[in-house]
mmCIF file of the N, C-alpha and C atoms, coordinates in Angstrom:
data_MODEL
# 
_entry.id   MODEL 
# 
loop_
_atom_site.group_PDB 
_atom_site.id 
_atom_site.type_symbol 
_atom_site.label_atom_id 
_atom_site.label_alt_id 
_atom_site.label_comp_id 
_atom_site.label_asym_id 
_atom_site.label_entity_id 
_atom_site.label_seq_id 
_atom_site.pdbx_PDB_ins_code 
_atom_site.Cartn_x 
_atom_site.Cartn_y 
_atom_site.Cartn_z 
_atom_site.occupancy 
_atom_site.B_iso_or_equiv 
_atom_site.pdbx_formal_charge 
_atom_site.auth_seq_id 
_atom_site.auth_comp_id 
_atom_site.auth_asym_id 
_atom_site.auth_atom_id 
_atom_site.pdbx_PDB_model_num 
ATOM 1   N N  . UNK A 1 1  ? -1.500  15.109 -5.976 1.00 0.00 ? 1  UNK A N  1 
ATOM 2   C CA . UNK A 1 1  ? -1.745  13.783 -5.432 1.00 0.00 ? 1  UNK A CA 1 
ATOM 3   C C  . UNK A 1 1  ? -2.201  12.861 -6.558 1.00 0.00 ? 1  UNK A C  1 
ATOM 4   N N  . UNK A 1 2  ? -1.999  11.828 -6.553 1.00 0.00 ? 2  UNK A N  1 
ATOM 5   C CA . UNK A 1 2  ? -2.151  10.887 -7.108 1.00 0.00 ? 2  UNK A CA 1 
ATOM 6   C C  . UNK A 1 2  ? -3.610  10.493 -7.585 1.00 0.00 ? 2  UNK A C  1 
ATOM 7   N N  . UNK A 1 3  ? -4.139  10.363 -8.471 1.00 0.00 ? 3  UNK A N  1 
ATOM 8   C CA . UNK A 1 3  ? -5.691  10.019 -8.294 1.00 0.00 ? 3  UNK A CA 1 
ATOM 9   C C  . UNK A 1 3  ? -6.183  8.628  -7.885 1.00 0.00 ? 3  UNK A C  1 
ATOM 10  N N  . UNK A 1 4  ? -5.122  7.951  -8.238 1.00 0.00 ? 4  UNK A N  1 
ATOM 11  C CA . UNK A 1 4  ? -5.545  6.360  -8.028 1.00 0.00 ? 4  UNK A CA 1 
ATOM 12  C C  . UNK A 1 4  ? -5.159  5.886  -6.415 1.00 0.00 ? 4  UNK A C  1 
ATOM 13  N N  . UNK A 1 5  ? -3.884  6.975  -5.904 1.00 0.00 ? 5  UNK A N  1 
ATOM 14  C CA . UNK A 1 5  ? -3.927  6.555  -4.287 1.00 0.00 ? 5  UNK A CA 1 
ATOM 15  C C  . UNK A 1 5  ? -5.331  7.649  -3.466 1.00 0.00 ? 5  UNK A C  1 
ATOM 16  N N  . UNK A 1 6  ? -5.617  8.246  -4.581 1.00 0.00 ? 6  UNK A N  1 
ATOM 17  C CA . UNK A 1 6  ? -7.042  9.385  -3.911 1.00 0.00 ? 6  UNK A CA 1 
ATOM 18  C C  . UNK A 1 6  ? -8.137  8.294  -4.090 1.00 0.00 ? 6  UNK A C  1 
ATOM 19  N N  . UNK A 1 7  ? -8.286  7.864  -5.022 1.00 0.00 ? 7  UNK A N  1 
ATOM 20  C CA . UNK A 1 7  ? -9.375  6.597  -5.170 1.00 0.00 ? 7  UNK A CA 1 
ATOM 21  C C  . UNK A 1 7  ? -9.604  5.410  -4.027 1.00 0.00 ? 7  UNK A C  1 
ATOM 22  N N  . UNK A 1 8  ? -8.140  5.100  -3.895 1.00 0.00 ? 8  UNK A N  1 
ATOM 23  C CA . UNK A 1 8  ? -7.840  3.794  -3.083 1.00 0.00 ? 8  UNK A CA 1 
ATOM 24  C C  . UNK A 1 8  ? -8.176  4.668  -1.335 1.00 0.00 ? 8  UNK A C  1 
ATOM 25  N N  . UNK A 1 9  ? -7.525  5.112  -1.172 1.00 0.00 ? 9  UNK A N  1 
ATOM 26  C CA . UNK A 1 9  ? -7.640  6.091  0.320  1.00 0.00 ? 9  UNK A CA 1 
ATOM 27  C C  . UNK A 1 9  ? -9.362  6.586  0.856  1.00 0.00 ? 9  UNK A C  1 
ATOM 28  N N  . UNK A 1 10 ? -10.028 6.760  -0.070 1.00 0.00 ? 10 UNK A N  1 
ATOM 29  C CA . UNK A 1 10 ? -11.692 6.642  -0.412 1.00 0.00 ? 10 UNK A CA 1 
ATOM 30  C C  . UNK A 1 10 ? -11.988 5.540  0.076  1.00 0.00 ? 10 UNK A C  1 
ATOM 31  N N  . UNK A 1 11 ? -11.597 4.528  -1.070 1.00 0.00 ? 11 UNK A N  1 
ATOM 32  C CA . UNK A 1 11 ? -12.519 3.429  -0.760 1.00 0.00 ? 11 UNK A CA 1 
ATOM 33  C C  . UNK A 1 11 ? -12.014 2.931  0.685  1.00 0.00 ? 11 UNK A C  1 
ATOM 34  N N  . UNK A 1 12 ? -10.652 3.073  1.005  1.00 0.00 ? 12 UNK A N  1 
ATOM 35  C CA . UNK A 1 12 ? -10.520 2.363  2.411  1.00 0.00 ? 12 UNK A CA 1 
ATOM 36  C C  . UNK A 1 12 ? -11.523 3.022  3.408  1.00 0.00 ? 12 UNK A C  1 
ATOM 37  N N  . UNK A 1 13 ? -11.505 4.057  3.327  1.00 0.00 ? 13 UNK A N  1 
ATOM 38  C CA . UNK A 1 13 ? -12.426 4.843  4.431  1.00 0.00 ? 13 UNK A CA 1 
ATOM 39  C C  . UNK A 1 13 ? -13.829 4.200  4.593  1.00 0.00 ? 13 UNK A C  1 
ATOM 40  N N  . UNK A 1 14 ? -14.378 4.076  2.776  1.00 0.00 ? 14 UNK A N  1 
ATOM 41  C CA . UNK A 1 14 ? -15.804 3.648  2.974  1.00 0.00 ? 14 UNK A CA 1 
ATOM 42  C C  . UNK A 1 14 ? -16.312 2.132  3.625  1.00 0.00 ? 14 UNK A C  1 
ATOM 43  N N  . UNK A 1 15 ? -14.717 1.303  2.793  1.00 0.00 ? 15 UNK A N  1 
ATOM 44  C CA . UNK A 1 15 ? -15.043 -0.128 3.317  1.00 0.00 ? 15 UNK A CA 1 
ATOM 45  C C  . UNK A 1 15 ? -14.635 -0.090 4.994  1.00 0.00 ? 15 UNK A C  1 
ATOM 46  N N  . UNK A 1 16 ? -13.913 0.849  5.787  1.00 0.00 ? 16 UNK A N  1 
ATOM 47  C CA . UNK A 1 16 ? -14.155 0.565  6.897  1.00 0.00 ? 16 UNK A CA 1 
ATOM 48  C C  . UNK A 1 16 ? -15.063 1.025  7.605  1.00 0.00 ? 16 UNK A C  1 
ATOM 49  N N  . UNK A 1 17 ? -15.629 2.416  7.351  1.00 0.00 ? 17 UNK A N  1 
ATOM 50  C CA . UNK A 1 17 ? -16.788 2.229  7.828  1.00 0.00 ? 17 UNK A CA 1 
ATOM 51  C C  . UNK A 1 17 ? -18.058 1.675  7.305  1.00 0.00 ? 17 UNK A C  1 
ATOM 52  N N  . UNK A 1 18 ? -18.128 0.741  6.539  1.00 0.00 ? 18 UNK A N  1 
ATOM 53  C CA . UNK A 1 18 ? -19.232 0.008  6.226  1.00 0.00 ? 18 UNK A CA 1 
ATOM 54  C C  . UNK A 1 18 ? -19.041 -1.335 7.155  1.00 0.00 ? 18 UNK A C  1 
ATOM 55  N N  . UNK A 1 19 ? -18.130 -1.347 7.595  1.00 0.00 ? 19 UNK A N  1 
ATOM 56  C CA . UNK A 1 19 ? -17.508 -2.924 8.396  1.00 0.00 ? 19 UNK A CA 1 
ATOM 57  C C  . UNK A 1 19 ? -18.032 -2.560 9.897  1.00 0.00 ? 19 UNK A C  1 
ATOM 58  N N  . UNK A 1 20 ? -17.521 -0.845 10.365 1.00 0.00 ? 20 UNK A N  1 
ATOM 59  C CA . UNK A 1 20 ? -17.710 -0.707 11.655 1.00 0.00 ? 20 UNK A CA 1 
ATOM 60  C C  . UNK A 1 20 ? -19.576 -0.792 12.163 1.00 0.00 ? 20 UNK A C  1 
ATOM 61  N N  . UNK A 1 21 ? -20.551 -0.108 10.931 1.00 0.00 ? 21 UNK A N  1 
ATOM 62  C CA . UNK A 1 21 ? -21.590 0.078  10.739 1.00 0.00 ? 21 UNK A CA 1 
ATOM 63  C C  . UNK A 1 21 ? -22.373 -1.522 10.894 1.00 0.00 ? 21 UNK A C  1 
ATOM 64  N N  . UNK A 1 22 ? -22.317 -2.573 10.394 1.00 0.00 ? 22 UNK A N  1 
ATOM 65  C CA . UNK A 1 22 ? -22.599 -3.648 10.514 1.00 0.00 ? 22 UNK A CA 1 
ATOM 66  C C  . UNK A 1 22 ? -21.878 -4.115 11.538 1.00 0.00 ? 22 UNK A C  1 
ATOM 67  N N  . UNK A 1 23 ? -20.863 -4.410 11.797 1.00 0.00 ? 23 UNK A N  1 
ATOM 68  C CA . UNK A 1 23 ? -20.533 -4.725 13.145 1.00 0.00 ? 23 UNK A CA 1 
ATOM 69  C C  . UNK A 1 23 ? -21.536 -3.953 14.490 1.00 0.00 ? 23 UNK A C  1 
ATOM 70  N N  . UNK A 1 24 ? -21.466 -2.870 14.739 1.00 0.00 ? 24 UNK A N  1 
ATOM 71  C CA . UNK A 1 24 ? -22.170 -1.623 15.236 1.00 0.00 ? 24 UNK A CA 1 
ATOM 72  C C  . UNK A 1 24 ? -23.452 -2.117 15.487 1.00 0.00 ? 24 UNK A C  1 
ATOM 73  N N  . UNK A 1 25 ? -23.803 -2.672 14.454 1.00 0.00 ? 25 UNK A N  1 
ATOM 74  C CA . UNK A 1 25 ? -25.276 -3.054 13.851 1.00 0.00 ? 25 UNK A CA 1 
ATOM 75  C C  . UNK A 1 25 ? -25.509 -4.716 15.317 1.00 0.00 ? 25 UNK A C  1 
ATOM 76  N N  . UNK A 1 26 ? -25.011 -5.361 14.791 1.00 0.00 ? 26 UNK A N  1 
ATOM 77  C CA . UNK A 1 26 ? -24.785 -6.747 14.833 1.00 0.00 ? 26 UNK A CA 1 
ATOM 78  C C  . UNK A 1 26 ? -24.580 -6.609 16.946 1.00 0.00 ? 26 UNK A C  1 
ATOM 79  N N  . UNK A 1 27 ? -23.770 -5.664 17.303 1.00 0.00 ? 27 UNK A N  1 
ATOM 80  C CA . UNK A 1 27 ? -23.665 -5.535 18.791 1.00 0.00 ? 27 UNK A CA 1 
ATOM 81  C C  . UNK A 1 27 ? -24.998 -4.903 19.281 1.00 0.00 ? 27 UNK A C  1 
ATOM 82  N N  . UNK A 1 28 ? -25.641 -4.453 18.494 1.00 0.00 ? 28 UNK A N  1 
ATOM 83  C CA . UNK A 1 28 ? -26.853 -3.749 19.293 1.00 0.00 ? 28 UNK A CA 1 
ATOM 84  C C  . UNK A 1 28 ? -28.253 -4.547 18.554 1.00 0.00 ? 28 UNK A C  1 
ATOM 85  N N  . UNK A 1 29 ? -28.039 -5.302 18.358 1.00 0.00 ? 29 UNK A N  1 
ATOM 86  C CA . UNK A 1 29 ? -28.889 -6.388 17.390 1.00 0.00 ? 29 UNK A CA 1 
ATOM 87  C C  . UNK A 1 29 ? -29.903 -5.835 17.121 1.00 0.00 ? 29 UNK A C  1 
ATOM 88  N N  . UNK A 1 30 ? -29.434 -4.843 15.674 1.00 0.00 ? 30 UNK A N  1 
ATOM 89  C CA . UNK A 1 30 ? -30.307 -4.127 14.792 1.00 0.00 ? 30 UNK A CA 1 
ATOM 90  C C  . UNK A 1 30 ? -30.178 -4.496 13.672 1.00 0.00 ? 30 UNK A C  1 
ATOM 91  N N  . UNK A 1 31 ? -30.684 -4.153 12.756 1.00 0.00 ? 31 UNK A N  1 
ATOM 92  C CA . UNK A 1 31 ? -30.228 -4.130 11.383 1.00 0.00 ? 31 UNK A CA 1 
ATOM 93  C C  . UNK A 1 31 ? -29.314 -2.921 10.923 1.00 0.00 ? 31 UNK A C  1 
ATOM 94  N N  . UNK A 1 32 ? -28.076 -3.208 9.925  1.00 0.00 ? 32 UNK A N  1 
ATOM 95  C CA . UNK A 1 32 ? -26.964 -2.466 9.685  1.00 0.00 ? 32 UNK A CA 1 
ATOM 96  C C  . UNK A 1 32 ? -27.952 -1.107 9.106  1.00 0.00 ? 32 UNK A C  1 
ATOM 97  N N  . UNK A 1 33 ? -29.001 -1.113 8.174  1.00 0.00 ? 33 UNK A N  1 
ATOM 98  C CA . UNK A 1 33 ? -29.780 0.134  7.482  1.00 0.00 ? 33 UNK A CA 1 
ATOM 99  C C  . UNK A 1 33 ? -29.958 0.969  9.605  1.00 0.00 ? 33 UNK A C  1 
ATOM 100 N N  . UNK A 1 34 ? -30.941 0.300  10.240 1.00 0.00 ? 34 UNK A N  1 
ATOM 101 C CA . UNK A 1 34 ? -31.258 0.936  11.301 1.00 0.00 ? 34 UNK A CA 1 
ATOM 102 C C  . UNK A 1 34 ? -29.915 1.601  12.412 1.00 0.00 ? 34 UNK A C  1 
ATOM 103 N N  . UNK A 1 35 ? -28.897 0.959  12.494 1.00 0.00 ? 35 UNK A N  1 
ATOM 104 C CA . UNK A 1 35 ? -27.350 1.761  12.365 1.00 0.00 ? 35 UNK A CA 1 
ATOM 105 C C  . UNK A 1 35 ? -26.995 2.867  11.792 1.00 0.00 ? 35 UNK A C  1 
ATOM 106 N N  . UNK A 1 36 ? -26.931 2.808  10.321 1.00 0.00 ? 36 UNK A N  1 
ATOM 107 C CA . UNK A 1 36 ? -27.015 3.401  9.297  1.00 0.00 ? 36 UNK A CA 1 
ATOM 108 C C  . UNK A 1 36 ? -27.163 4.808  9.483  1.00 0.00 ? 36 UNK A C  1 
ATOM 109 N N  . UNK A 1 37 ? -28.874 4.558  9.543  1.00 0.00 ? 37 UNK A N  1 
ATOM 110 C CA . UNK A 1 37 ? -29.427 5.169  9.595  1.00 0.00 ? 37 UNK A CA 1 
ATOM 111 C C  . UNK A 1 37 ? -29.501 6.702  11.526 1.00 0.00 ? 37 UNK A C  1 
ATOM 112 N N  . UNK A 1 38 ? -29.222 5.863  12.003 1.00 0.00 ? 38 UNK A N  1 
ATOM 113 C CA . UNK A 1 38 ? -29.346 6.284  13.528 1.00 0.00 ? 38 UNK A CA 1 
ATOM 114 C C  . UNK A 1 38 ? -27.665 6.886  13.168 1.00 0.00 ? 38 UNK A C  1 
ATOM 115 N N  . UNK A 1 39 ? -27.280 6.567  13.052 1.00 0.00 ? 39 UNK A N  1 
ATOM 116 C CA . UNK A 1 39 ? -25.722 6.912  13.044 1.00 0.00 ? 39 UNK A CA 1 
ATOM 117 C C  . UNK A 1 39 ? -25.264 8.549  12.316 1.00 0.00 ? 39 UNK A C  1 
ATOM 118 N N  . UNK A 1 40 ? -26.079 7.989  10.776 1.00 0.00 ? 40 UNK A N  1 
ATOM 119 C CA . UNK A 1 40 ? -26.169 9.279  10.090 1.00 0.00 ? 40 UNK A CA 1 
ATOM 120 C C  . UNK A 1 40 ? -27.088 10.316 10.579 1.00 0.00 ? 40 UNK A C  1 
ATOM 121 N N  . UNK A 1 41 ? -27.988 10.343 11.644 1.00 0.00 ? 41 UNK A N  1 
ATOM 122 C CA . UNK A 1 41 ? -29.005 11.594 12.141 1.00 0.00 ? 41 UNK A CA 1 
ATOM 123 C C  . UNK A 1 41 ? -28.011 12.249 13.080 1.00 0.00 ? 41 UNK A C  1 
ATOM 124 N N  . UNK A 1 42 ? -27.085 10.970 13.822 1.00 0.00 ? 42 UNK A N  1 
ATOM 125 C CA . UNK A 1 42 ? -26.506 11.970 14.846 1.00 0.00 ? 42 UNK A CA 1 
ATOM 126 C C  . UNK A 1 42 ? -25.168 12.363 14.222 1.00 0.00 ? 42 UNK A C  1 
ATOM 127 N N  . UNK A 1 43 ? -24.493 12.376 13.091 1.00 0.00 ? 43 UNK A N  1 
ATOM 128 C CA . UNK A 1 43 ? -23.639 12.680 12.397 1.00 0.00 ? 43 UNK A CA 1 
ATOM 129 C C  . UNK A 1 43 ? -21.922 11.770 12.499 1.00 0.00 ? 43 UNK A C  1 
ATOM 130 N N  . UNK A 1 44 ? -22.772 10.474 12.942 1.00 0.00 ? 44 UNK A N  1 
ATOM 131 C CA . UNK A 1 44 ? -21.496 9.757  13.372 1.00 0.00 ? 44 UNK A CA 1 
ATOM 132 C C  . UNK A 1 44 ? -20.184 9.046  12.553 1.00 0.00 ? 44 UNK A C  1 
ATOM 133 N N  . UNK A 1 45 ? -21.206 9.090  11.115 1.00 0.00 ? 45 UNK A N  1 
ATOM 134 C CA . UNK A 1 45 ? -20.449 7.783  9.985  1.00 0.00 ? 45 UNK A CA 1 
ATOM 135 C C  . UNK A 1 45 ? -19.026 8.934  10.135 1.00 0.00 ? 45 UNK A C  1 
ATOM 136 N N  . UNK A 1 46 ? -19.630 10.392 9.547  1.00 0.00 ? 46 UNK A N  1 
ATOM 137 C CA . UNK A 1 46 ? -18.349 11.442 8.654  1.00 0.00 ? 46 UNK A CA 1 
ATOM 138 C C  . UNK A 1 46 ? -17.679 12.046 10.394 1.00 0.00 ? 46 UNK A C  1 
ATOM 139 N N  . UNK A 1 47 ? -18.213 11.970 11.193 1.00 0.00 ? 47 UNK A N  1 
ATOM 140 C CA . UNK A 1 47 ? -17.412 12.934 12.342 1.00 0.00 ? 47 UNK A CA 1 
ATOM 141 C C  . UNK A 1 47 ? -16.656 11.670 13.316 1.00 0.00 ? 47 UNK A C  1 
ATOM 142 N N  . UNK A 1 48 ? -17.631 11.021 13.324 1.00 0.00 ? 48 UNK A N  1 
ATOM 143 C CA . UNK A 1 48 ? -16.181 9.545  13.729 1.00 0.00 ? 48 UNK A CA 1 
ATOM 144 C C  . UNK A 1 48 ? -15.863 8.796  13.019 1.00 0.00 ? 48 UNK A C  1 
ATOM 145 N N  . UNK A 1 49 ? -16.641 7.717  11.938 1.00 0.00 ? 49 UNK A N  1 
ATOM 146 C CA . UNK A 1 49 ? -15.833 6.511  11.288 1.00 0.00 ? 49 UNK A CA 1 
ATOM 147 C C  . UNK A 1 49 ? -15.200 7.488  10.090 1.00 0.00 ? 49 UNK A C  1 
ATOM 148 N N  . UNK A 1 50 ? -15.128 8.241  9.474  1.00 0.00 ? 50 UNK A N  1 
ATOM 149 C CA . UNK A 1 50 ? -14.567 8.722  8.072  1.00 0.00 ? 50 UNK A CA 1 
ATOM 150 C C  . UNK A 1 50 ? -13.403 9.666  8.836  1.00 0.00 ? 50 UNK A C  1 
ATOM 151 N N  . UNK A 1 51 ? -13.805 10.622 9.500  1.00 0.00 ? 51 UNK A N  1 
ATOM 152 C CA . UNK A 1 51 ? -12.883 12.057 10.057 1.00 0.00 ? 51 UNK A CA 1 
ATOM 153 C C  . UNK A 1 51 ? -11.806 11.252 11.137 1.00 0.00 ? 51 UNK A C  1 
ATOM 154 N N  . UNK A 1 52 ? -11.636 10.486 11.967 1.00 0.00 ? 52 UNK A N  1 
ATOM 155 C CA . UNK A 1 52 ? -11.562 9.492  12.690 1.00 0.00 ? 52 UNK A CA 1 
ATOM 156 C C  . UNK A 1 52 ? -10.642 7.974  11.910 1.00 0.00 ? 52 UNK A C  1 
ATOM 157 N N  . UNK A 1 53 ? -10.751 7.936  10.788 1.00 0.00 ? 53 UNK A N  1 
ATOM 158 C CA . UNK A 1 53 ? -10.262 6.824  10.273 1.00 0.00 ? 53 UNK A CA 1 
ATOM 159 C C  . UNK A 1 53 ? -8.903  6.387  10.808 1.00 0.00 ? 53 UNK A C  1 
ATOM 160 N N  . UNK A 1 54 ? -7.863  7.488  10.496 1.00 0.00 ? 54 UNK A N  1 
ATOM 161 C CA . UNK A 1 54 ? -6.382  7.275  11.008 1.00 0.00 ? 54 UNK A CA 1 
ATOM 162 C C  . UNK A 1 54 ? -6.240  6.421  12.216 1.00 0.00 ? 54 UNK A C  1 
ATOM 163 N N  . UNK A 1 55 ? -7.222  7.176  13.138 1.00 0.00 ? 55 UNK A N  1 
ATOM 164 C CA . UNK A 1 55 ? -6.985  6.563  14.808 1.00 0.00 ? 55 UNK A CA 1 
ATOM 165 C C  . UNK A 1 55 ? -7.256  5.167  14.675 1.00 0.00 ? 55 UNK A C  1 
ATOM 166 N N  . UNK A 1 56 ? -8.630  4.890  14.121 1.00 0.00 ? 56 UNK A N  1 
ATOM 167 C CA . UNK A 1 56 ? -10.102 4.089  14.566 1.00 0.00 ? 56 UNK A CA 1 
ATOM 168 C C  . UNK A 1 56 ? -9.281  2.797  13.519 1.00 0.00 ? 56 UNK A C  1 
ATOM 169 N N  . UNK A 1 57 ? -8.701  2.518  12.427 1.00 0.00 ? 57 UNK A N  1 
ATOM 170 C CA . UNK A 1 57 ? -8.623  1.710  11.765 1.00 0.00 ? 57 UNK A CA 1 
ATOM 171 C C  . UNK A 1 57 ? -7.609  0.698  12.491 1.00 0.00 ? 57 UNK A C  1 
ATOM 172 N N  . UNK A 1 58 ? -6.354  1.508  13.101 1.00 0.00 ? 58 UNK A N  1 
ATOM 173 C CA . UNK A 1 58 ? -5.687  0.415  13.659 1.00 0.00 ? 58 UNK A CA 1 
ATOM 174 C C  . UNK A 1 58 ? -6.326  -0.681 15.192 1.00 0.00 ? 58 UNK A C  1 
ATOM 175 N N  . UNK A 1 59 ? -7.482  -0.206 15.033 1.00 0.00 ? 59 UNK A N  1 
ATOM 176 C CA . UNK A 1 59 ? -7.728  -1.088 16.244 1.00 0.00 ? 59 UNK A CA 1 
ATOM 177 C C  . UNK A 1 59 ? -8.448  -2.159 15.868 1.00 0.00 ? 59 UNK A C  1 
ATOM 178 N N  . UNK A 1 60 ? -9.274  -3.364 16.638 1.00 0.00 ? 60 UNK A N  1 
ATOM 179 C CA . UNK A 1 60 ? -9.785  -4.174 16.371 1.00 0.00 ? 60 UNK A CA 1 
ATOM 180 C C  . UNK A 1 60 ? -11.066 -3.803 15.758 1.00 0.00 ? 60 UNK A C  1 
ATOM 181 N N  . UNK A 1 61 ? -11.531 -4.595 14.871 1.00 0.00 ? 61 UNK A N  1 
ATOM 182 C CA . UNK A 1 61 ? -13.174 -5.092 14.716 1.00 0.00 ? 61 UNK A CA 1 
ATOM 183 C C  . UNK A 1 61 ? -14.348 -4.475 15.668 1.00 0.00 ? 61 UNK A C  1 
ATOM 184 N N  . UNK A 1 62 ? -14.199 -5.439 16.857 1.00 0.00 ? 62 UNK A N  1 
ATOM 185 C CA . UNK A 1 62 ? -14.875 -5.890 18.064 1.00 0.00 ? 62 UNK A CA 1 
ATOM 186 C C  . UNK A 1 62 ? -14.059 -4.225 18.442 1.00 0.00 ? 62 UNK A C  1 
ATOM 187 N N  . UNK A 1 63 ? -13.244 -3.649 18.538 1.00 0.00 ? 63 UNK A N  1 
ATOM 188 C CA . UNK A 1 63 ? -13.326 -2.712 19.503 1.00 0.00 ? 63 UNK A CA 1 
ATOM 189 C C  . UNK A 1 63 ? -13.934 -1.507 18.867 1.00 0.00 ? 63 UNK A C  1 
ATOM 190 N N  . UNK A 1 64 ? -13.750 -1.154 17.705 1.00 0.00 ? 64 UNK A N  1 
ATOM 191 C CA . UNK A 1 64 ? -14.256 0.090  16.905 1.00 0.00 ? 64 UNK A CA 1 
ATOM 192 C C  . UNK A 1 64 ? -16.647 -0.319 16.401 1.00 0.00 ? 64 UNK A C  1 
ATOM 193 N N  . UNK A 1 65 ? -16.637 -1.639 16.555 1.00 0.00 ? 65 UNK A N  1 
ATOM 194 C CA . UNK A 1 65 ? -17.663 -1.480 16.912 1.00 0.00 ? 65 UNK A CA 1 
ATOM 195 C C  . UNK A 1 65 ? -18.318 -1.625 18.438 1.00 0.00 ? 65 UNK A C  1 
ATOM 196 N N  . UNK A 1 66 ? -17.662 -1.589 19.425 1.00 0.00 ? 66 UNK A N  1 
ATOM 197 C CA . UNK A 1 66 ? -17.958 -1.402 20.632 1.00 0.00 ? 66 UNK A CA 1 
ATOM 198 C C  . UNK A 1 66 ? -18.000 0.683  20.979 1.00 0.00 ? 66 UNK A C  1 
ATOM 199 N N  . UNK A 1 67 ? -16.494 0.806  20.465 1.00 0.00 ? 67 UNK A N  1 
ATOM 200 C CA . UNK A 1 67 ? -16.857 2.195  20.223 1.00 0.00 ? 67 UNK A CA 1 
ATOM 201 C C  . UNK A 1 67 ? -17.984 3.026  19.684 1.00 0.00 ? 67 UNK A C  1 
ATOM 202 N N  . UNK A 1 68 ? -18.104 2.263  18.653 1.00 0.00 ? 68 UNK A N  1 
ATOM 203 C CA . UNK A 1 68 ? -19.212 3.048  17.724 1.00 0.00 ? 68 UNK A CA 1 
ATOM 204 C C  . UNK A 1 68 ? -20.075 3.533  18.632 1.00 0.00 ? 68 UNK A C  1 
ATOM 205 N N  . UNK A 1 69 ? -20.740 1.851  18.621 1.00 0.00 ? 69 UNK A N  1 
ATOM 206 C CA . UNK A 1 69 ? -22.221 1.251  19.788 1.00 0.00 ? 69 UNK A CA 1 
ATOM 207 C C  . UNK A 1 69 ? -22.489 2.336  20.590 1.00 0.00 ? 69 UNK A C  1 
ATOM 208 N N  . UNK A 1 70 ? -21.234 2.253  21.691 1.00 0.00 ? 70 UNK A N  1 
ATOM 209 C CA . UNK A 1 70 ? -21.470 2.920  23.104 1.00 0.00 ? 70 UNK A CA 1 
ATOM 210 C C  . UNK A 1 70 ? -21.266 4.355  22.583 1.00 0.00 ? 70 UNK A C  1 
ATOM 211 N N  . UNK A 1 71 ? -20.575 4.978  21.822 1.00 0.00 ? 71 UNK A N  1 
ATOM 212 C CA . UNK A 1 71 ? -20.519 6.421  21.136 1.00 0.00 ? 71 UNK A CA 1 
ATOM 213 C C  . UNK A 1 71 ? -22.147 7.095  20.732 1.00 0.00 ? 71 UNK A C  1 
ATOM 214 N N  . UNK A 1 72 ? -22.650 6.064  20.035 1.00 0.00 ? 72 UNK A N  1 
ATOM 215 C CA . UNK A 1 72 ? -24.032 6.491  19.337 1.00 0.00 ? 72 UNK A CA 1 
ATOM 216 C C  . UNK A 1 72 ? -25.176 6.015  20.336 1.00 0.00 ? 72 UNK A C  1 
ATOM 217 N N  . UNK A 1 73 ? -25.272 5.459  21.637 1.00 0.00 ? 73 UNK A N  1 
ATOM 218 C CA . UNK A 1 73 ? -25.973 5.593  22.400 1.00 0.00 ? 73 UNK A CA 1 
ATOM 219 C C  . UNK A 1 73 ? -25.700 6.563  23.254 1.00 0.00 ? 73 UNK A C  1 
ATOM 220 N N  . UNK A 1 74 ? -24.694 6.997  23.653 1.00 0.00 ? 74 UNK A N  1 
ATOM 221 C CA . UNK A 1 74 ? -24.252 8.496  24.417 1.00 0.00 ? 74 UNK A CA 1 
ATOM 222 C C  . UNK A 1 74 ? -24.986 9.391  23.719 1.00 0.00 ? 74 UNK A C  1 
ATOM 223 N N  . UNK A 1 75 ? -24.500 9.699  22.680 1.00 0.00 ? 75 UNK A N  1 
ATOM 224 C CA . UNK A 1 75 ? -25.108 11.042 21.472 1.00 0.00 ? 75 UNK A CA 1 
ATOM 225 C C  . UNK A 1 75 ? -26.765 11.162 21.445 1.00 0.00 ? 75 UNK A C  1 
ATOM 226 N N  . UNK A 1 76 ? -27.066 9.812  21.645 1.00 0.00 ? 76 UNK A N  1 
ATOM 227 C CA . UNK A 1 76 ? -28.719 9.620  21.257 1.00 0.00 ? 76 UNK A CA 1 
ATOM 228 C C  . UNK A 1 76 ? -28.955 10.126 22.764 1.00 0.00 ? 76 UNK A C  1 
ATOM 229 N N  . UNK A 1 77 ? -28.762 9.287  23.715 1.00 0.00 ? 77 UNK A N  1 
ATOM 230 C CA . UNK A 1 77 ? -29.184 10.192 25.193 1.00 0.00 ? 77 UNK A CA 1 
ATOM 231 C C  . UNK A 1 77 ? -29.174 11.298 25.747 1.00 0.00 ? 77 UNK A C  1 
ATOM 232 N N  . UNK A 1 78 ? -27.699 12.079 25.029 1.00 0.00 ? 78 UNK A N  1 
ATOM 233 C CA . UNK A 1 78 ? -28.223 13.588 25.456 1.00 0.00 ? 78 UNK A CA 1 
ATOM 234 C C  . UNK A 1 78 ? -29.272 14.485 24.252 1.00 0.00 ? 78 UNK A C  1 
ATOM 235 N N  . UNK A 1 79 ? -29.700 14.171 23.612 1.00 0.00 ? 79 UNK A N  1 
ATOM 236 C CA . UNK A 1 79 ? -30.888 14.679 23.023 1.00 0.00 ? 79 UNK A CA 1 
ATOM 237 C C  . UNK A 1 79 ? -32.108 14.984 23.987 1.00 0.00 ? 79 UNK A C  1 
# 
């Protein structure tokens, strides 16, 4: 594989989930760190926005952070 389409394929992953994370953020009117942060305890960034990318990227903004949102308040409630 290519290293520079391995580079580029990276960064797309990271810049979209850094977009879904602040968005995410912004619907549950937190701060993107307190997202972040809540997101990464329940293992959400790498098992949905990164592992997940293929699906999650072609959709909207507004819908992949509605997903997120309502995803990471499910996860947090059954604790």
């Amino acid at each position: 594989m290519d290293t520079n389409y391995a580079d580029n394929e990276t960064y797309r992953r990271i810049h979209f989930a850094v977009m879904a994370i602040e968005s995410g953020a912004r619907k549950l009117g937190i701060s993107g760190k307190e997202m972040h942060d809540r997101l990464r305890k329940q293992g959400l960034i790498h098992r949905r926005l990164i592992k997940r990318y293929e699906d999650l990227h072609t959709q909207s903004l507004d819908w992949v952070a509605d997903d997120i949102s309502e995803t990471l308040l499910n996860w947090e409630a059954e604790v």
